[in-house]
KOLTIDREN-922231 format. One line per field, with one value per residue: residue number from 0; residue in three letters; x, y, z of N, C-alpha, C in turn. Coordinates in steps of 0.001 Angstrom, whole numbers. Atoms other than C-alpha are relative to their C-alpha. Example, Ala and Ser with C-alpha at 12.3 -4.5 7.8 and 13.67 -1.06 7.14 Angstrom:
<nodes>
seq = [0|1] $
type = [ala|ser] $
n_xx = [890|-820] $
n_yy = [-1190|-1190] $
n_zz = [0|-60] $
ca_xx = [12300|13670] $
ca_yy = [-4500|-1060] $
ca_zz = [7800|7140] $
c_xx = [900|-770] $
c_yy = [1200|1090] $
c_zz = [0|730] $
</nodes>
This chain:
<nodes>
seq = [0|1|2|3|4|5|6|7|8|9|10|11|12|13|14|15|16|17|18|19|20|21|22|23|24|25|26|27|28|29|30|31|32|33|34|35|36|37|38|39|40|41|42|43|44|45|46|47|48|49|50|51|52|53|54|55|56|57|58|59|60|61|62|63|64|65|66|67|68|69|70|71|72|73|74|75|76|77|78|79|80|81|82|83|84|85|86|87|88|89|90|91|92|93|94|95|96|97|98|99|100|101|102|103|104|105|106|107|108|109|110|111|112|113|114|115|116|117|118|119|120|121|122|123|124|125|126|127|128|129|130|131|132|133|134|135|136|137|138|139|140|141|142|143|144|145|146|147|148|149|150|151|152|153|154|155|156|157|158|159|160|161|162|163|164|165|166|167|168|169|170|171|172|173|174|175|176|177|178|179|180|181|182|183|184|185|186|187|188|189|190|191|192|193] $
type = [unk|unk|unk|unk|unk|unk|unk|unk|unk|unk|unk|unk|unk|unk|unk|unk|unk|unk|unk|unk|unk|unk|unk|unk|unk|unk|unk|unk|unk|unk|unk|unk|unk|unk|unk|unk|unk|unk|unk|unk|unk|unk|unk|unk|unk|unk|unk|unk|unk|unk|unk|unk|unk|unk|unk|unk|unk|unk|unk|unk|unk|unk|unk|unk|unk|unk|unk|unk|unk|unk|unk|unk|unk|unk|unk|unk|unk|unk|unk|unk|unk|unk|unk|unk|unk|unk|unk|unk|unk|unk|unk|unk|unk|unk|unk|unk|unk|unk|unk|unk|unk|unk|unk|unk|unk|unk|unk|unk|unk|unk|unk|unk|unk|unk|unk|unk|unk|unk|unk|unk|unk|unk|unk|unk|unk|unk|unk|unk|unk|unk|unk|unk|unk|unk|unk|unk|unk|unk|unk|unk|unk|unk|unk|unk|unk|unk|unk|unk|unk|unk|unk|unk|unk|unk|unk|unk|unk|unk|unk|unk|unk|unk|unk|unk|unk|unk|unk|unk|unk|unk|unk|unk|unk|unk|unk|unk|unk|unk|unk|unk|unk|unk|unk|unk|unk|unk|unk|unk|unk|unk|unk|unk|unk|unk] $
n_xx = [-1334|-1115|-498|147|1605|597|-135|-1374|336|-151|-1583|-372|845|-505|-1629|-837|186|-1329|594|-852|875|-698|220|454|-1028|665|-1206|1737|-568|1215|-615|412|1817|524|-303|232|-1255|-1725|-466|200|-902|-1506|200|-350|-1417|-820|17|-602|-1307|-23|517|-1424|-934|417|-691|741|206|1185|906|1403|188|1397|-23|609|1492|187|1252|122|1544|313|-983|-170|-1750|-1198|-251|-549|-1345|-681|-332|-1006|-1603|94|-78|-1244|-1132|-619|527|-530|903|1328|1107|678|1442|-170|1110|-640|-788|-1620|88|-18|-1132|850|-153|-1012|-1640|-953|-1344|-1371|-777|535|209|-1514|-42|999|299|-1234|820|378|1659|582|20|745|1254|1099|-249|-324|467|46|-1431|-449|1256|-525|-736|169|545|-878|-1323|-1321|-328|1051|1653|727|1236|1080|1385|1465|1061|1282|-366|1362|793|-825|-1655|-645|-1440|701|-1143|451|14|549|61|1292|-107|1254|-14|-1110|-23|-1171|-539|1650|413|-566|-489|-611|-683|-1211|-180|-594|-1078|176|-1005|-734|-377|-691|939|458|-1085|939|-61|1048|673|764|-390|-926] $
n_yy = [-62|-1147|-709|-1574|-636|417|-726|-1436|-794|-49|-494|-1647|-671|302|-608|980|-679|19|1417|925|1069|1107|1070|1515|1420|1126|1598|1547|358|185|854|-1201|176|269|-488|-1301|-159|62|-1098|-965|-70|317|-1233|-639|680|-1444|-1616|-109|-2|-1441|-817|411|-41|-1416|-1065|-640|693|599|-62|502|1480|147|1160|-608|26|-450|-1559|-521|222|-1162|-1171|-1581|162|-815|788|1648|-337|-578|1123|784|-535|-259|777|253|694|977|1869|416|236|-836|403|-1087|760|1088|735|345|1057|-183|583|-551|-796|-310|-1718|283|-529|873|-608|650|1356|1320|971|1371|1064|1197|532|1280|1231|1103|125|1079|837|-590|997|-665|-1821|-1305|-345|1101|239|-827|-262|876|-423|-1412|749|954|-1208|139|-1383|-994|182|-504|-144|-1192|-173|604|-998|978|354|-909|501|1357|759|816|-294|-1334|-934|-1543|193|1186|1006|16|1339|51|-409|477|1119|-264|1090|896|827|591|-266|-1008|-1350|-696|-1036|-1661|-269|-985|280|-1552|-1111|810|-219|811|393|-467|-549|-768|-455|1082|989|676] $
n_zz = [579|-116|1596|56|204|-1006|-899|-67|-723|-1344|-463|-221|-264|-856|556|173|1451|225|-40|934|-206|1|1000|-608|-6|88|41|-856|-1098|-987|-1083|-617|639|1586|998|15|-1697|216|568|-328|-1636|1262|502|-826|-262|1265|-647|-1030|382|778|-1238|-867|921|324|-929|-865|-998|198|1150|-254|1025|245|1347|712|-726|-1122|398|-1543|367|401|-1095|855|238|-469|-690|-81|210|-1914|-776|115|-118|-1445|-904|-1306|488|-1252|220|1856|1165|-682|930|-30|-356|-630|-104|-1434|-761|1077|1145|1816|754|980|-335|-1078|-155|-428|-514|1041|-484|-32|1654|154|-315|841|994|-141|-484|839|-167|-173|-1466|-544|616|-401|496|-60|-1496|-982|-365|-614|-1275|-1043|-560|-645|-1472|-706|-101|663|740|-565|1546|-670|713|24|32|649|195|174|1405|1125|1010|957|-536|-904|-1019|-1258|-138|733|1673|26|1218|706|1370|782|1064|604|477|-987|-587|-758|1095|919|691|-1063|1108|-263|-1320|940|-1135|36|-1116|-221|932|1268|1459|613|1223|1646|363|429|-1115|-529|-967|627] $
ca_xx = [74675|77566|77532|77881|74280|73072|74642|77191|74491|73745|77348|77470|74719|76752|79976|81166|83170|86484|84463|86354|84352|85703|84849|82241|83821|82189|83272|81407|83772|80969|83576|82111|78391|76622|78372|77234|78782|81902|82232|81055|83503|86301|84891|85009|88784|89602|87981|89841|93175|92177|91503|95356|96809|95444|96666|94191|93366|89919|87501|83980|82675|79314|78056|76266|72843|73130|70532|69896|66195|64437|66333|67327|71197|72948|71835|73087|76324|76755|76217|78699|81839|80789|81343|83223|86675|87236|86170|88244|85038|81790|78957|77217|73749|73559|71030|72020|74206|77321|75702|75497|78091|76175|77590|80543|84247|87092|90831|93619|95395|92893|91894|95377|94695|91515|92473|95496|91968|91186|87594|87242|88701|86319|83794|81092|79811|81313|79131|78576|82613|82775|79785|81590|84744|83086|81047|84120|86434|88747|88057|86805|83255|80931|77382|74965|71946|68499|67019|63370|64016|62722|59918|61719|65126|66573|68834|68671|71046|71806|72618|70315|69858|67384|66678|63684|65128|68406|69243|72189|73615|70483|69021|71932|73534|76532|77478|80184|80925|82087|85237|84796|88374|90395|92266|92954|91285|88887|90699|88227|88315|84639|83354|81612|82629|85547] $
ca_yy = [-64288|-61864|-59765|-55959|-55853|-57365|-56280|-53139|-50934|-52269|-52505|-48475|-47829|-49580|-47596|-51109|-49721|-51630|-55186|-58242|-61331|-64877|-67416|-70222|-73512|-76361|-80059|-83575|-83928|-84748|-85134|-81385|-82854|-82369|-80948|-77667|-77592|-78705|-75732|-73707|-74288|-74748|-70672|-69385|-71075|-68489|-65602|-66337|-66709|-63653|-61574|-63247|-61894|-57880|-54738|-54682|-56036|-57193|-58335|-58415|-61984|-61823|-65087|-64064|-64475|-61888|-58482|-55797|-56166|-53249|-51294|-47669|-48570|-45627|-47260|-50593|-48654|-46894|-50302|-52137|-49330|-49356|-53099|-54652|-55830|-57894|-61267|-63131|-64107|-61488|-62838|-59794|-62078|-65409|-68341|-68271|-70248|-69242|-70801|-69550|-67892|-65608|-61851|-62265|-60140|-62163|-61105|-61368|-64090|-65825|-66344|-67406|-69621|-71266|-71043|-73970|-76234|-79230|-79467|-82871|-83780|-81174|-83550|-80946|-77319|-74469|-72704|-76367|-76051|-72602|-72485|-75892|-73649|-70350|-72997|-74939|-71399|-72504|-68873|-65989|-65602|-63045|-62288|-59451|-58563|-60766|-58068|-59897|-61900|-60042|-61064|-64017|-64274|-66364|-65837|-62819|-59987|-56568|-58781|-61431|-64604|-63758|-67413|-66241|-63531|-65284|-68666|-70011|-73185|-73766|-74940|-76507|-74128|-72441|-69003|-67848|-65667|-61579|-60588|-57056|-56055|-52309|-50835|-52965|-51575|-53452|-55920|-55683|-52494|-51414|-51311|-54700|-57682|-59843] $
ca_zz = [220970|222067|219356|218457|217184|220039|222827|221950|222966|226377|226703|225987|227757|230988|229910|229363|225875|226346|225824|223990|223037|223831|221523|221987|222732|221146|221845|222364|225164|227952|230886|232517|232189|228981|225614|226699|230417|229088|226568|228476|231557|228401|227568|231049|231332|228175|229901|233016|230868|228718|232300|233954|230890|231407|233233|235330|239032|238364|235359|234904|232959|231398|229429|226437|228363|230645|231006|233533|232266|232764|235606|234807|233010|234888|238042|237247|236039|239358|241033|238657|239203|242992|243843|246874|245954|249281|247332|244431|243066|243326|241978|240367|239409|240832|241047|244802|247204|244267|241850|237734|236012|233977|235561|238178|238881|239087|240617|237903|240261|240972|237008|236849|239108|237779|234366|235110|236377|234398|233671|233117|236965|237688|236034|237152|235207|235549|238404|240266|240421|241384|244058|245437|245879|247440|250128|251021|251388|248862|246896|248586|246951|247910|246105|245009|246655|246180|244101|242463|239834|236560|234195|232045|233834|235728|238780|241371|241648|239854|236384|235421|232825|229891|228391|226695|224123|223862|222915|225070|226798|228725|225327|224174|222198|224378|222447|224221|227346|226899|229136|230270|231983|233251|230758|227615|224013|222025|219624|216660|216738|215935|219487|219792|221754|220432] $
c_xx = [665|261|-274|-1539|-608|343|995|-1144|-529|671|534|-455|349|1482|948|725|1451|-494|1018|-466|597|-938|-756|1023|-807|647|-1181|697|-1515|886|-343|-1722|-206|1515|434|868|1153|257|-84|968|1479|-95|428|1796|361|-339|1031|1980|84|279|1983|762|30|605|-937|-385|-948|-920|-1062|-533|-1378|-212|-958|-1573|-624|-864|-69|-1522|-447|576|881|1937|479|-180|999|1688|761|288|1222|1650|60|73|804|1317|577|9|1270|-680|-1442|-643|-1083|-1971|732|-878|286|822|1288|-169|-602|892|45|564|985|1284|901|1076|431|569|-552|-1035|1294|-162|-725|121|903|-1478|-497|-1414|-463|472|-912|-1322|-1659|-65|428|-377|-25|1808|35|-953|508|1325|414|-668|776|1024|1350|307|-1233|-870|-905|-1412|-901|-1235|-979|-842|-1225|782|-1164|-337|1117|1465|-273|1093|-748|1569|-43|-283|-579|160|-990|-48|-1173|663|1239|388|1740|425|-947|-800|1009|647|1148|738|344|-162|1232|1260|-259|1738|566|330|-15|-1333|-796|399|-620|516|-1974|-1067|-944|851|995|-185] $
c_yy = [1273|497|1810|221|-355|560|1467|1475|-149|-122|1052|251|-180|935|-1129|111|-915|-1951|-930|-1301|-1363|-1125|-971|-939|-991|-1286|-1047|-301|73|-491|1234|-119|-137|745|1232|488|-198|1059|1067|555|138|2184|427|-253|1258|1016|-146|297|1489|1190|284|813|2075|773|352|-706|-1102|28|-558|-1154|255|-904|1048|417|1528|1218|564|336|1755|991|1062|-362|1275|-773|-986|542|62|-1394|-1175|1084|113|-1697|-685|-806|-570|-1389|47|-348|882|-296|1454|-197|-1646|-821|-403|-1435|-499|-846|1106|866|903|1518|-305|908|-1147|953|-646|-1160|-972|-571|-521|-878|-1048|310|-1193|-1627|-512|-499|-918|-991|447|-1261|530|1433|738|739|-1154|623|1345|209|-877|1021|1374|-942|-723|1356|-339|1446|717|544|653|369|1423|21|-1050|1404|-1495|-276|356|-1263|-743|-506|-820|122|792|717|936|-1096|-1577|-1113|398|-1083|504|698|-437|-1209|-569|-1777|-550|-640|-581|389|1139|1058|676|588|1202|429|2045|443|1627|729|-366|613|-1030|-732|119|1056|816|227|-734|-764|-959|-1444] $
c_zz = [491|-252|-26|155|848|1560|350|729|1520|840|200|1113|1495|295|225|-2166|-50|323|-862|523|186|-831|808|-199|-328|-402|410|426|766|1408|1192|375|-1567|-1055|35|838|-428|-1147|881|1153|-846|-325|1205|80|-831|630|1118|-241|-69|1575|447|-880|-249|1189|1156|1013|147|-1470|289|-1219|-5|-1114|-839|381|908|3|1524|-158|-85|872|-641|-414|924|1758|-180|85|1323|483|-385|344|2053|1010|485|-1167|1105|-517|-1243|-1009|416|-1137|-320|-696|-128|93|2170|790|-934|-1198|-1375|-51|-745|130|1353|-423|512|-35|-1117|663|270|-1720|-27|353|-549|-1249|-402|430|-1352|466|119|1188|704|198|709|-1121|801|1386|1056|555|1060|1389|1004|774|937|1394|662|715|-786|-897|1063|-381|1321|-1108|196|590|-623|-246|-1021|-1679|-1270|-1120|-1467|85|702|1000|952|-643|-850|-2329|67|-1443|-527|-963|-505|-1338|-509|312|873|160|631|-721|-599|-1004|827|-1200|44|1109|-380|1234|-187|913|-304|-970|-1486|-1484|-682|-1264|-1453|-613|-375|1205|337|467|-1114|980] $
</nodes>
């Protein structure tokens, strides 16, 4: 889950402090794949709005899943304020070949753009969609490093999937994705994820 008590301190500990949580989406629409895929591609759509709608060039999207496992946080930090901005979509962990959605930067214009896409012409999840549109060159999509995928993730790259200590869309329960973006304050107010 997306939540202060859960992740506000490995959100500090990133100097990710200007977090704001987007709401799970849950629907028995099934026109995205399962239940899950289609909220979940219905959640990214809101981050991508939320993102189009901020002062800032680029935002970082982390579903609720996401971990830098055991790697020293000021590393990871360094590596997240240090990466390329040539792409519209940078996958920052990845199940490779632009697939999972789990830790990625997106351009303000181009969330504009994909948050106008209709999921159920998509009639694919979320990463299927976006991995189809980084291998065709319809978005300029570039990817992190194959660092080793750590003890109970899933993926590669600096930010990985932990389905073991957190409960997610991969079991059937999708529980939201966290918009991290430039300048904008935290709407709560208490310094967890909105």
């Amino acid at each position: 889950v997306c939540s202060s008590d859960l992740m506000e301190p490995r959100f500090r500990a990133l100097g990710l402090d200007d977090v704001e949580r987007i709401e799970p989406v849950y629907t028995k629409d099934t026109c995205a794949g399962s239940r899950g895929e289609t909220g979940c591609f219905r959640a990214h759509k809101n981050a991508w709005r939320k993102c189009s709608e901020q002062n800032t060039d680029r935002c970082l999207v982390l579903e609720h899943d996401w971990t830098y496992g055991n790697q020293d946080p000021s590393h990871v930090r360094s590596e997240l304020h240090n990466l390329p901005t040539n792409s519209d979509y940078f996958l920052v962990g990845h199940c490779g070949n632009y697939t999972c959605t789990h830790a990625y930067t997106i351009t303000k214009d181009h969330a504009k753009e994909l948050s106008a896409v209709d999921e159920c012409s998509a009639k694919m999840a979320v990463d299927l969609y976006m991995g189809g549109r980084c291998r065709t060159g319809i978005s300029r999509c570039a990817q992190y490093g194959d660092n080793p995928q750590m003890e109970g993730c899933v993926g590669s790259g600096l930010i990985q999937q932990d389905r073991i200590n957190i409960r997610g869309m991969h079991d059937h329960h999708n529980n939201g994705t966290c918009l991290k973006h430039g300048d904008c304050p935290t709407v709560n107010g208490d310094g967890g994820s909105v």
